[in-house]
BAGU-190750 format. One record per residue (C-alpha): residue number from 1; residue in one letter; x, y, z. Coordinates in Angstrom, 3 decimals. Layout:
N
   seq   type          X          Y          Z
   NUM      A          X          Y          Z
...
//
This chain:
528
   seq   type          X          Y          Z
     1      X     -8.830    -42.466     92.759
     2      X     -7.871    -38.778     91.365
     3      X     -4.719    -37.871     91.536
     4      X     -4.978    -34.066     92.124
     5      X     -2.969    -31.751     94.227
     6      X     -4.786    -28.731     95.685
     7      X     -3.284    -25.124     93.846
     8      X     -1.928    -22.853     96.934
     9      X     -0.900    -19.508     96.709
    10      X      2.377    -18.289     96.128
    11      X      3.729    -14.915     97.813
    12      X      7.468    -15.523     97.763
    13      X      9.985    -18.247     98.051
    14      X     11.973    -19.177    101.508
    15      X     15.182    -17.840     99.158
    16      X     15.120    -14.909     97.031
    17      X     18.195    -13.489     95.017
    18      X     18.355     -9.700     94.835
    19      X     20.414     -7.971     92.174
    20      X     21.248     -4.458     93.392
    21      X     23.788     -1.564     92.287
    22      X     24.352      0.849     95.751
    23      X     25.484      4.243     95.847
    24      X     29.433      3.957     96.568
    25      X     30.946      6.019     99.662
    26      X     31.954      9.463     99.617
    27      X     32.625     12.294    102.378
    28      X     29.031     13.216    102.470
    29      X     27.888      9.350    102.730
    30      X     29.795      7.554    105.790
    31      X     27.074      4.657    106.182
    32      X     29.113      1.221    106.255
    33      X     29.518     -1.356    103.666
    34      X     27.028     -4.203    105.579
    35      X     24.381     -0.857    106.556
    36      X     24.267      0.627    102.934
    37      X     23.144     -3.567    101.605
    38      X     21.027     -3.749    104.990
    39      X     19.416     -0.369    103.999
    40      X     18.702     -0.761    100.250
    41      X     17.430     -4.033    101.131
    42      X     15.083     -2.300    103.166
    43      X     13.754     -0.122    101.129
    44      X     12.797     -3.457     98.960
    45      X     10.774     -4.928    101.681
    46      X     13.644     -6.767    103.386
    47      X     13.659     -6.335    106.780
    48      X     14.722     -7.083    109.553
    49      X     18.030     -8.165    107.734
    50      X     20.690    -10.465    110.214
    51      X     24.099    -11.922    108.755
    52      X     26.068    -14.112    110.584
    53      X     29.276    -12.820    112.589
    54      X     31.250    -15.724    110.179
    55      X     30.048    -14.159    106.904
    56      X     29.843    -10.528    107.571
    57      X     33.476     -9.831    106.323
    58      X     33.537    -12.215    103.309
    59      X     30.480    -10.083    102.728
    60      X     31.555     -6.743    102.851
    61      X     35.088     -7.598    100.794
    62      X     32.836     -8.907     98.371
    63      X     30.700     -5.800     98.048
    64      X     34.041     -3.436     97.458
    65      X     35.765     -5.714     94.712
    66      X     32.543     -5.925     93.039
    67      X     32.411     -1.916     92.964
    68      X     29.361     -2.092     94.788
    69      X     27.352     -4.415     92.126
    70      X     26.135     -7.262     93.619
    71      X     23.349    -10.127     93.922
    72      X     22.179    -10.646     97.447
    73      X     20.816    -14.424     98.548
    74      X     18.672    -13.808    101.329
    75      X     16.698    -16.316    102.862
    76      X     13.837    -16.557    105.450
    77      X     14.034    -17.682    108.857
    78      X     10.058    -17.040    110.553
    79      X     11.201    -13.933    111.942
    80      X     13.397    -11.785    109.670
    81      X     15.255    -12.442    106.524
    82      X     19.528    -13.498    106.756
    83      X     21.861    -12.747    104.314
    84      X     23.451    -16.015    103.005
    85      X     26.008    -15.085    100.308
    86      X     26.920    -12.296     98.274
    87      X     27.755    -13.502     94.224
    88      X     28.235    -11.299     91.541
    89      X     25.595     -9.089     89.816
    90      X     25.259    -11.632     86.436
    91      X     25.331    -14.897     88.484
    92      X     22.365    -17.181     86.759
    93      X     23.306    -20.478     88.118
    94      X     21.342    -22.137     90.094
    95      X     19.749    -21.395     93.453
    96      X     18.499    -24.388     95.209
    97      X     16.376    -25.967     98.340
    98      X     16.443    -29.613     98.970
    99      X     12.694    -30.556     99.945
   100      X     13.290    -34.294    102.277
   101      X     10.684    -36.718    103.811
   102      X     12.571    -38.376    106.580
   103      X     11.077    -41.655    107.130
   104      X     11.072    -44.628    109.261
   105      X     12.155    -47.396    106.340
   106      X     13.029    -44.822    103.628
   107      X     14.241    -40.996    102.917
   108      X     13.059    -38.903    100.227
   109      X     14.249    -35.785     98.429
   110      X     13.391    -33.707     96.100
   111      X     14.965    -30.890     94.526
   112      X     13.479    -27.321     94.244
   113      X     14.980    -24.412     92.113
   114      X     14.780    -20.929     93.898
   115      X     14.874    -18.967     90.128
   116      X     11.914    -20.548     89.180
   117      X     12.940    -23.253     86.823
   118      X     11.540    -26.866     87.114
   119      X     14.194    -29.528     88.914
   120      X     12.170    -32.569     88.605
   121      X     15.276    -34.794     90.686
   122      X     13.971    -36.804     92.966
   123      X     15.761    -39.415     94.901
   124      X     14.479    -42.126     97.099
   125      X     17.437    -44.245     99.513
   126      X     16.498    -46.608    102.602
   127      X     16.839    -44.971    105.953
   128      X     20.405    -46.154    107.126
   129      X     19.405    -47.098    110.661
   130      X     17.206    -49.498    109.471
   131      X     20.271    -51.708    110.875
   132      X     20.601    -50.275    113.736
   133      X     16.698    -51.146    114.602
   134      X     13.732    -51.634    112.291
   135      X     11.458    -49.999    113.917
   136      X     11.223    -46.416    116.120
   137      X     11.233    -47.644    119.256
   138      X     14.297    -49.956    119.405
   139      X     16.037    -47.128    117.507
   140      X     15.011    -44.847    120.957
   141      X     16.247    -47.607    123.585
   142      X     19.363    -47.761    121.143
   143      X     19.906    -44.015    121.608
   144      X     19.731    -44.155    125.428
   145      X     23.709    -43.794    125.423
   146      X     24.489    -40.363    124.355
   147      X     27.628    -42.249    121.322
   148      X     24.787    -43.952    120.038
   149      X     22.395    -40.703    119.854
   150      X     25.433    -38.922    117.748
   151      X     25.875    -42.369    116.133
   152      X     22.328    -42.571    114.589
   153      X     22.296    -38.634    113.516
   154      X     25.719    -39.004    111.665
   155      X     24.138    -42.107    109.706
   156      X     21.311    -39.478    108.528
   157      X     23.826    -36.812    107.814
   158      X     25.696    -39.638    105.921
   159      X     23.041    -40.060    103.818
   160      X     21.813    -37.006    103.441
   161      X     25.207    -35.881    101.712
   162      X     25.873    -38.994     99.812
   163      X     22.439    -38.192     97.847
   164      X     22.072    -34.479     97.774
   165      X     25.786    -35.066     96.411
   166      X     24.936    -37.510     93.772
   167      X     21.610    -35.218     92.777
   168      X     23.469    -32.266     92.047
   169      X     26.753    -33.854     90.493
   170      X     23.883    -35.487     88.114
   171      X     23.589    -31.852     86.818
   172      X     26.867    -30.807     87.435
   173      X     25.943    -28.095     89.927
   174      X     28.064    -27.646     93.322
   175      X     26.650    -28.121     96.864
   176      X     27.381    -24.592     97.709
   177      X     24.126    -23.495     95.341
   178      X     22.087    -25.262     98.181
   179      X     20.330    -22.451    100.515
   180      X     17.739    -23.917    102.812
   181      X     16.502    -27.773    103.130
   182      X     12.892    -28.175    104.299
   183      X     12.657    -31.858    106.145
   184      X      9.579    -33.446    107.305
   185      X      9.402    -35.959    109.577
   186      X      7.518    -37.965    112.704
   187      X      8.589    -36.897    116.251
   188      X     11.606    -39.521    116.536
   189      X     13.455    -38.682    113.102
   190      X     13.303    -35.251    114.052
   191      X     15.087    -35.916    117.082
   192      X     17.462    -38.535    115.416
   193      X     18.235    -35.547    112.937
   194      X     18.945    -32.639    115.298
   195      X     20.347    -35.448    117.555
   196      X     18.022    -34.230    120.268
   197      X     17.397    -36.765    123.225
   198      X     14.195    -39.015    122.206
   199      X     13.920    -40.972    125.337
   200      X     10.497    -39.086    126.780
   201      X      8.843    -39.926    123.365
   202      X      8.185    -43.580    124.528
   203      X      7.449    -43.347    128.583
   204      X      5.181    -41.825    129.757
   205      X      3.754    -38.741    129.696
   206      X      5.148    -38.768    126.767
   207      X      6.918    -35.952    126.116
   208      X      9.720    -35.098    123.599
   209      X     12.700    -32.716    124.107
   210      X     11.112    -30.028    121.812
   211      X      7.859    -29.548    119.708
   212      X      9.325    -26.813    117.548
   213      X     12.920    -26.364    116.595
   214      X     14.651    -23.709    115.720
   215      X     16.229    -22.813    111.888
   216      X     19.700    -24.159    111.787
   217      X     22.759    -23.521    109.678
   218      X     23.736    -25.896    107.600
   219      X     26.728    -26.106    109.064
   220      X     25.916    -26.640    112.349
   221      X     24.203    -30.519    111.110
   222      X     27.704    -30.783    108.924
   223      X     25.250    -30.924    105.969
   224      X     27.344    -30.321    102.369
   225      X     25.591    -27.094    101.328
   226      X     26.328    -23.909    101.729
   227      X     27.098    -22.938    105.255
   228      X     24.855    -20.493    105.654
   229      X     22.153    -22.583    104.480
   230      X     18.937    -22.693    106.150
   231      X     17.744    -25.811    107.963
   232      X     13.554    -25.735    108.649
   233      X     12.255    -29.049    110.687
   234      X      8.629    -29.496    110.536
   235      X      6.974    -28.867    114.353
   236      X      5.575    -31.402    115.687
   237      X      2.040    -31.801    118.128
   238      X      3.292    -34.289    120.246
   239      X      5.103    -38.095    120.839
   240      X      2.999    -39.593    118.173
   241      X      1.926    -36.683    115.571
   242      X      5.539    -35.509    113.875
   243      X      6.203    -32.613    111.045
   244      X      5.535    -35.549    108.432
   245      X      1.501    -35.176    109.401
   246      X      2.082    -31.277    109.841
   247      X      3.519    -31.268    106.193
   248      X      0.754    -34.267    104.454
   249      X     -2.146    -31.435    105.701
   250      X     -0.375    -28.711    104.219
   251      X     -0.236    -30.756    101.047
   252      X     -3.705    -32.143    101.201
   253      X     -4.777    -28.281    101.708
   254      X     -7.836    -29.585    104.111
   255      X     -6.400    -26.284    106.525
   256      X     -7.765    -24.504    103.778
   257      X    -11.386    -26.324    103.193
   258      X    -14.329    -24.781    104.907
   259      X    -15.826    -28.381    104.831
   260      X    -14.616    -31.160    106.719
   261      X    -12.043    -33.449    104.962
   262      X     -9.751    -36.649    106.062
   263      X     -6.266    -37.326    105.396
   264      X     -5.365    -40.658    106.167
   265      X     -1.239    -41.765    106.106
   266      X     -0.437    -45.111    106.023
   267      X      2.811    -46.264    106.939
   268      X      4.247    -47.797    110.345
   269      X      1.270    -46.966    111.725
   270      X     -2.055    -45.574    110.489
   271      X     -2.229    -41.931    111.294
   272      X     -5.793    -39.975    110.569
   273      X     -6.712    -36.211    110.606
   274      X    -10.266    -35.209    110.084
   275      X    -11.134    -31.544    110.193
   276      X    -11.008    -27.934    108.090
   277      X     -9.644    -24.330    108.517
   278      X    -11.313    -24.362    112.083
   279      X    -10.476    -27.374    113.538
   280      X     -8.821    -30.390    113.133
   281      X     -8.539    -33.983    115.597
   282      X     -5.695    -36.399    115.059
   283      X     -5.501    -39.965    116.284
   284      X     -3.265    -42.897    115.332
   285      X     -2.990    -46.459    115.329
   286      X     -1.073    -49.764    114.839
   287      X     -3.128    -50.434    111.430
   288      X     -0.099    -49.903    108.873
   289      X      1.983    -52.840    108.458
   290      X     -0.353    -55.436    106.726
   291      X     -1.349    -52.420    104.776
   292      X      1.714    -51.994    103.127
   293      X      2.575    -55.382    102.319
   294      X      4.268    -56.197    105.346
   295      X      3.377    -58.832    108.588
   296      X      2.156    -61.536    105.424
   297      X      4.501    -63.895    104.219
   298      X      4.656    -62.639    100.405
   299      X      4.541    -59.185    101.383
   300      X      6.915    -56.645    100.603
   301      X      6.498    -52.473     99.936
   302      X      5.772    -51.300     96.534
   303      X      8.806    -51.529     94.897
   304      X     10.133    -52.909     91.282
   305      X      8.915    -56.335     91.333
   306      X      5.658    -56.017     93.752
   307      X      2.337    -56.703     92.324
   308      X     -0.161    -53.663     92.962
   309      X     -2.984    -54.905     91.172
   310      X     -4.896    -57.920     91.067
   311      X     -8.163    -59.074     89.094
   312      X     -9.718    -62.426     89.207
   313      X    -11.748    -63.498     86.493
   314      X    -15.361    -63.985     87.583
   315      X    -16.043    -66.962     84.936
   316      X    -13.055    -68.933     85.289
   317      X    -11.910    -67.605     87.879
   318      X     -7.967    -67.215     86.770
   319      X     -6.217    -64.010     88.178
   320      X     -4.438    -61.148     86.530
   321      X     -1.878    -59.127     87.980
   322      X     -0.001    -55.711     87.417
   323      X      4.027    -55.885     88.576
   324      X      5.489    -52.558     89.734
   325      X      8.531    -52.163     86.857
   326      X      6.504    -54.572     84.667
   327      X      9.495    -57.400     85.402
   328      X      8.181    -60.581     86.878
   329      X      6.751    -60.573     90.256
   330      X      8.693    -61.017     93.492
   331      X      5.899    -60.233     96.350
   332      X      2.754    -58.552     96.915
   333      X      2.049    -55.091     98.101
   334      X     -0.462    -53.495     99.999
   335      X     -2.479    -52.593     97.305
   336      X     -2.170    -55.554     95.582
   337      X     -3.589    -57.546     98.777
   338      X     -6.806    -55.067     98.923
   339      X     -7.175    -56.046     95.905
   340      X     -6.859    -59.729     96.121
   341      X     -8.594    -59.937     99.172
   342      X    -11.690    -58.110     97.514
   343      X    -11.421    -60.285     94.415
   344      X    -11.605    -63.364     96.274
   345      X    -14.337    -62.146     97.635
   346      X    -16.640    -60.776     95.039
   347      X    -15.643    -63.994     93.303
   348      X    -17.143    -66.533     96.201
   349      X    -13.546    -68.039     97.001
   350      X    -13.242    -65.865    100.188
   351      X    -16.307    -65.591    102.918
   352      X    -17.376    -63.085    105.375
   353      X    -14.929    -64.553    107.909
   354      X    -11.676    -64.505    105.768
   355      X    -12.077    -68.430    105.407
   356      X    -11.110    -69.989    101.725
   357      X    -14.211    -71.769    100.587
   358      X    -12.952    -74.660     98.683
   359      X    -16.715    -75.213     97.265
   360      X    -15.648    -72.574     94.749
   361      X    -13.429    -74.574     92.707
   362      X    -10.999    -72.037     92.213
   363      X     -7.473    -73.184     90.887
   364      X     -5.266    -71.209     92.626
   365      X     -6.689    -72.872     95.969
   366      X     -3.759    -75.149     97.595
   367      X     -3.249    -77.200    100.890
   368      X     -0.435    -76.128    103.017
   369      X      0.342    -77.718    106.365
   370      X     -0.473    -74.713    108.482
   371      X     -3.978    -74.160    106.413
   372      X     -5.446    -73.076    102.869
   373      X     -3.941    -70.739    100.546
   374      X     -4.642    -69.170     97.493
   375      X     -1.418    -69.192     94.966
   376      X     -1.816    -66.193     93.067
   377      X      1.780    -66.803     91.206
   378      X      2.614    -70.359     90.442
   379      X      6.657    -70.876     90.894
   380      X      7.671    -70.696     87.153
   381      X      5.937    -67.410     86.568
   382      X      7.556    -65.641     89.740
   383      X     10.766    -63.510     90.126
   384      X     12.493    -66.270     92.076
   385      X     11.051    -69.718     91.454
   386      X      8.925    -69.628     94.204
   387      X      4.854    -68.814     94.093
   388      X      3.338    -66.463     95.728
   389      X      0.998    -67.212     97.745
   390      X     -1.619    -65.825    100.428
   391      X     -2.278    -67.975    103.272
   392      X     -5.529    -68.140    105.580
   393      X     -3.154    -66.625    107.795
   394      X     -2.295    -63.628    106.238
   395      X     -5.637    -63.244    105.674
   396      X     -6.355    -63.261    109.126
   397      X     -3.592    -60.766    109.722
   398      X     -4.628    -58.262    106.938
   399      X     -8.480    -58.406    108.178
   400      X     -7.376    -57.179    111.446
   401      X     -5.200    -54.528    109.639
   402      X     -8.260    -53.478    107.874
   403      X    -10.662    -53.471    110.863
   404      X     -8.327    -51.271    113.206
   405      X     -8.649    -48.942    110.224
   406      X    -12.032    -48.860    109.794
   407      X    -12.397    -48.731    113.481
   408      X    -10.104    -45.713    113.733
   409      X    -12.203    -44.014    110.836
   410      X    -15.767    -44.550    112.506
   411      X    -14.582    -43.818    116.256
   412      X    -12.989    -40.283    115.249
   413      X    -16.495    -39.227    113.146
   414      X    -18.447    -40.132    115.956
   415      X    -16.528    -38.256    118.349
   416      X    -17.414    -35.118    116.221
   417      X    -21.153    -36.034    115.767
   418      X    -20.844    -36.717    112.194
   419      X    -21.398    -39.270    109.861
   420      X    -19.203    -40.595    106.989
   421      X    -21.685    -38.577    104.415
   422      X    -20.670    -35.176    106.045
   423      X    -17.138    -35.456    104.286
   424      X    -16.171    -34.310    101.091
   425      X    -12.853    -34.788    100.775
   426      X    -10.824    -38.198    101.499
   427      X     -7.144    -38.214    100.846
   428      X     -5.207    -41.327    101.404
   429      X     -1.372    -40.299    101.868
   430      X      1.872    -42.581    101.603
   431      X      2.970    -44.952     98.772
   432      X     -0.263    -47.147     99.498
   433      X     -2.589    -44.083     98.656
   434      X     -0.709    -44.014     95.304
   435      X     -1.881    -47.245     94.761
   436      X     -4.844    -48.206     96.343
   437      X     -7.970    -48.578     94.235
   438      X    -10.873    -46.970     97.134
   439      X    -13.418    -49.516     95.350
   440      X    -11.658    -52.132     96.267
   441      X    -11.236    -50.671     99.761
   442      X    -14.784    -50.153    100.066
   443      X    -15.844    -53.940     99.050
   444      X    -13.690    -55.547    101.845
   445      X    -14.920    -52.562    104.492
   446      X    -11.749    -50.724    105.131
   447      X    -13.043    -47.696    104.029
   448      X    -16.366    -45.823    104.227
   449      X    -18.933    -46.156    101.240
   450      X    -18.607    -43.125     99.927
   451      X    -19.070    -42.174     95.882
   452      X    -15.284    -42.754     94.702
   453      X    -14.712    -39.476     93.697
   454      X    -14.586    -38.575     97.131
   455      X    -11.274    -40.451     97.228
   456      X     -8.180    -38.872     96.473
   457      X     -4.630    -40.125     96.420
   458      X     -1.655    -37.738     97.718
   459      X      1.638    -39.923     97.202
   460      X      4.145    -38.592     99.309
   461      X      2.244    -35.609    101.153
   462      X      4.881    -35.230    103.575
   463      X      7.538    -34.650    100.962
   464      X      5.298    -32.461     98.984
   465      X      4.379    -30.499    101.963
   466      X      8.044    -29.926    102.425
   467      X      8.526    -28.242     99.027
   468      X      5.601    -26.137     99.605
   469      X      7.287    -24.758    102.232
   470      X     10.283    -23.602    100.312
   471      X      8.461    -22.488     97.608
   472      X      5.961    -20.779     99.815
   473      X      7.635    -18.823    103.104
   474      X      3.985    -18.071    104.185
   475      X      3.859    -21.445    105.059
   476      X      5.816    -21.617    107.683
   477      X      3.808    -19.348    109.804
   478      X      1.049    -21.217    108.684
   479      X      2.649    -24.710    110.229
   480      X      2.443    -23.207    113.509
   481      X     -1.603    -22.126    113.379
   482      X     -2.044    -26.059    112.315
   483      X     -0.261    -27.289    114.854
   484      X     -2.592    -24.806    117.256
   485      X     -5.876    -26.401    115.257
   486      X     -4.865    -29.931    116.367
   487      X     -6.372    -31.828    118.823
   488      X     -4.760    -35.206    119.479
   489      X     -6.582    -38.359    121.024
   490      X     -6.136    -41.356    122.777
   491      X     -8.177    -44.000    120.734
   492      X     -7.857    -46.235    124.793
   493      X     -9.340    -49.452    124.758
   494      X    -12.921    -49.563    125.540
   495      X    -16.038    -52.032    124.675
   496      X    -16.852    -49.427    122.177
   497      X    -13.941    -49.898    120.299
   498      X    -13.909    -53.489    120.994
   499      X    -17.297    -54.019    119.626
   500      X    -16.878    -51.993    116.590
   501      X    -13.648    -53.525    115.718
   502      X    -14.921    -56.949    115.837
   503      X    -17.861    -56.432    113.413
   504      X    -14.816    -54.825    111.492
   505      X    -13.134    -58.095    110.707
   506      X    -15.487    -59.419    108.898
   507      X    -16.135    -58.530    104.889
   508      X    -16.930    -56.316    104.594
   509      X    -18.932    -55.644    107.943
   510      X    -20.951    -57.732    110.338
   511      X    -23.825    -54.516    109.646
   512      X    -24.388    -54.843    106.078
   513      X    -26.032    -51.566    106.171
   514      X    -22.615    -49.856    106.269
   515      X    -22.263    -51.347    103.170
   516      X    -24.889    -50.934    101.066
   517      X    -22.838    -50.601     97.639
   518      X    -21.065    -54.533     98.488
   519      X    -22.603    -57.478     97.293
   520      X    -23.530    -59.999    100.055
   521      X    -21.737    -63.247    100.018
   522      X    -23.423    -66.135     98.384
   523      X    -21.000    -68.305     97.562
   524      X    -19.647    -69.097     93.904
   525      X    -20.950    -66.207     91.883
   526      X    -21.005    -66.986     88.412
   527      X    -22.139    -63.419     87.000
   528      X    -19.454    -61.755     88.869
//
């Protein structure tokens, strides 16, 4: 799967620094201090110009004892540009944005330098109130008592400092250098992180406290950077489409495309947008889990010690493995199940129904008391002593994974009127898009059979969208008309979707039309 990211244009950064010399005061020239910045920044393009009541004297003080010499940070807030600090005419440090995907399990952040010089930091930390509830919904019950609301914002604001801290003490630059943060993240965190009431996200109708949020101060969120710093949230479209998706199709660049693309973004749940400049529909559902490694009994995200890849050796059939970190293998990640899951397959060890077929003399094959397995690690070659194994079970588990995604997939192009050959773009977001090898995908039927160049893996779109935005200020007028594009849908249980996903969990499909590039089962294959 290429690894590309679309180019965007450019026009100007969320924070600009402005060097300027004014004209000083005299008898004939009574304009203020604050009006004479306000009016030569003007005359650049800046305007409308705010400063906050709290900086405006600091300001102006620091205008006279600099002899009227001065560099101006200004920063954009949708509406008009603020004055954030006033530093001396020859200040070249640094001028910073902290770019953050607020997730579920895990936060990431990424530094961005305003002057233009790369800042390649990047830090990645579990999401503190994992222990507070794993997933979103306890964590929304949990915040029912308005302590426990402030209680699971302070554990994000927590965390944000500790590792903004340690990313900029790595380079021995101060948190005051840090003018605007750009987070992205689905409808709940965004609540947890303004500490916003979440309780109508999960009753119906559905509806949370606010769709779009306004630019705060970083010192309103008791962030450490600089006060004046500007806080953008991604909007979201609703309960169950957050700024995370908002950001992954500004990344993906399909708001762009004349021709109709997909992003899919696979995490706690399996969220899909299919569309172009025009139009786009969203829909999500519970397909993520076994997809990432989790709900099997090996499973585990792809981390240092996961195995991504797997290959089974069509002669002798003896696996091969690649280890995240190249240390000895601890689990299995999502990828690394598509891929044993196909293998077994293409190698006659698995059948259409997700059974082992002991007739295929595989070694790895082992009795448990529950049912069959196949022991891709044996104990002595595994991080901990123990093998890893994949169970008829977790087979069953994963298939159903991969059906609800395929299902997902063919409902939304029908309800469009296309097929799967209209698209010409596929991007698969998230950690598991990094990974994920769409052939293998393809063989077991949890993606279309489409040429593989069609495929093309984002990473972390919503954390890539977020930088965008900092770098680009167009953008965030631009968030706004995608959110407008969007049309959300209720995938609701009908015999449409019942019947489709049961021909789903078989490999790859009960219609081996849909297929035509996968091999029919026939048992031990001995040409591979």
């Amino acid at each position: 799967m290429s690894q590309e990211q679309p180019p965007f244009e450019r026009p100007g950064a969320m924070v600009e620094i402005v060097r300027l010399e004014l004209p000083p005061p005299d008898l004939k020239d009574n304009t203020g201090d604050f009006d004479r910045l306000a009016r030569a920044l003007e005359k650049r393009g800046y305007f409308p110009l705010r400063v906050e009541y709290s900086l405006l004297d600091g300001a102006v003080r620091r205008i006279r004892s600099q002899g009227y010499r001065l560099a101006a940070v200004l920063g954009y807030d949708r509406f008009c540009w603020k004055l954030l600090e006033v530093l001396l005419p020859e200040y070249a440090g640094p001028v910073l944005g902290v770019a953050v995907d607020l997730g579920t399990t895990g936060i990431s952040f990424q530094l961005v330098d305003f002057n233009g010089r790369e800042t390649p930091d990047r830090m990645s930390v579990p999401n503190p109130q994992i222990r507070l509830g794993e997933d979103i919904l306890t964590r929304i019950l949990h915040a029912r008592g308005k302590e426990n609301l402030l209680e699971l914002q302070r554990l994000l604001i927590e965390i944000f400092n500790r590792t903004i801290r340690e990313m900029l003490d790595r380079r021995g630059w101060d948190p005051g250098c840090v003018y605007a943060l750009g987070v992205a993240g689905n409808t709940a965190m965004s609540h947890f992180f303004l500490g916003l009431d979440p309780s109508g996200i999960c009753k119906e109708p559905y509806i949370p406290s606010a769709n779009r949020f306004p630019v705060c101060r970083g010192a309103e969120l008791g962030l450490v950077v600089h006060p004046e710093a500007l806080v953008t949230v991604f909007p979201n479209v609703g309960a169950y489409f957050g700024g995370d998706l908002i950001a992954g199709i500004l990344a993906s660049g399909m708001n762009r495309s004349e021709h109709v693309q997909i992003l899919v973004d696979v995490g706690t749940n399996a969220e899909v947008v299919l569309g172009n400049r025009d139009w786009m529909l969203a829909c999500a559902g519970a397909a993520g889990p076994a997809l990432e490694g989790g709900a099997i009994e090996r499973g585990m995200m792809a981390l240092p010690g996961a195995i991504d890849r797997v290959r089974i050796d069509p002669s002798t059939l003896e696996p091969s493995w690649h280890v995240l970190g190249e240390g000895k293998p601890a689990g299995i990640c999502g990828s690394g199940v598509v891929d044993l899951v196909a293998e077994m397959f293409a190698a006659g060890i698995l059948t259409v129904q997700g059974k082992i077929d002991l007739s295929a003399g595989a070694p790895g094959i082992i009795e448990t008391p529950e049912c069959r397995a196949y022991e891709l690690v044996r104990p002595e070659e595994s991080a901990d002593g123990r093998g890893i194994a994949v169970s008829e079970i977790d087979i069953g588990i994963f298939l159903k994974s991969k059906a609800a995604m395929y299902t997902i997939l063919s409902v939304m192009i029908r309800k469009v009127g296309l097929d799967f050959g209209d698209i010409e773009r596929f991007f698969v977001a998230g950690t598991f898009g990094n990974h994920i090898d769409p052939g293998m995908a393809v063989r077991i039927g949890m993606l279309p059979d489409l040429p593989l160049e069609t495929y093309c893996g984002l990473g972390n779109s919503s954390l890539r969208g977020a930088e965008m935005l900092l770098r680009d200020r167009s953008l965030a007028e631009e968030t706004e008309r995608v959110c407008r594009l969007i049309t959300y849908v209720e995938l609701n249980v009908s015999a449409e979707l019942l019947n489709e996903f049961s021909g789903a969990l078989f490999l790859p499909h009960t219609d081996p039309r849909l297929f035509p590039s996968v091999k029919p089962y026939a048992g031990r294959r001995t040409n591979g």
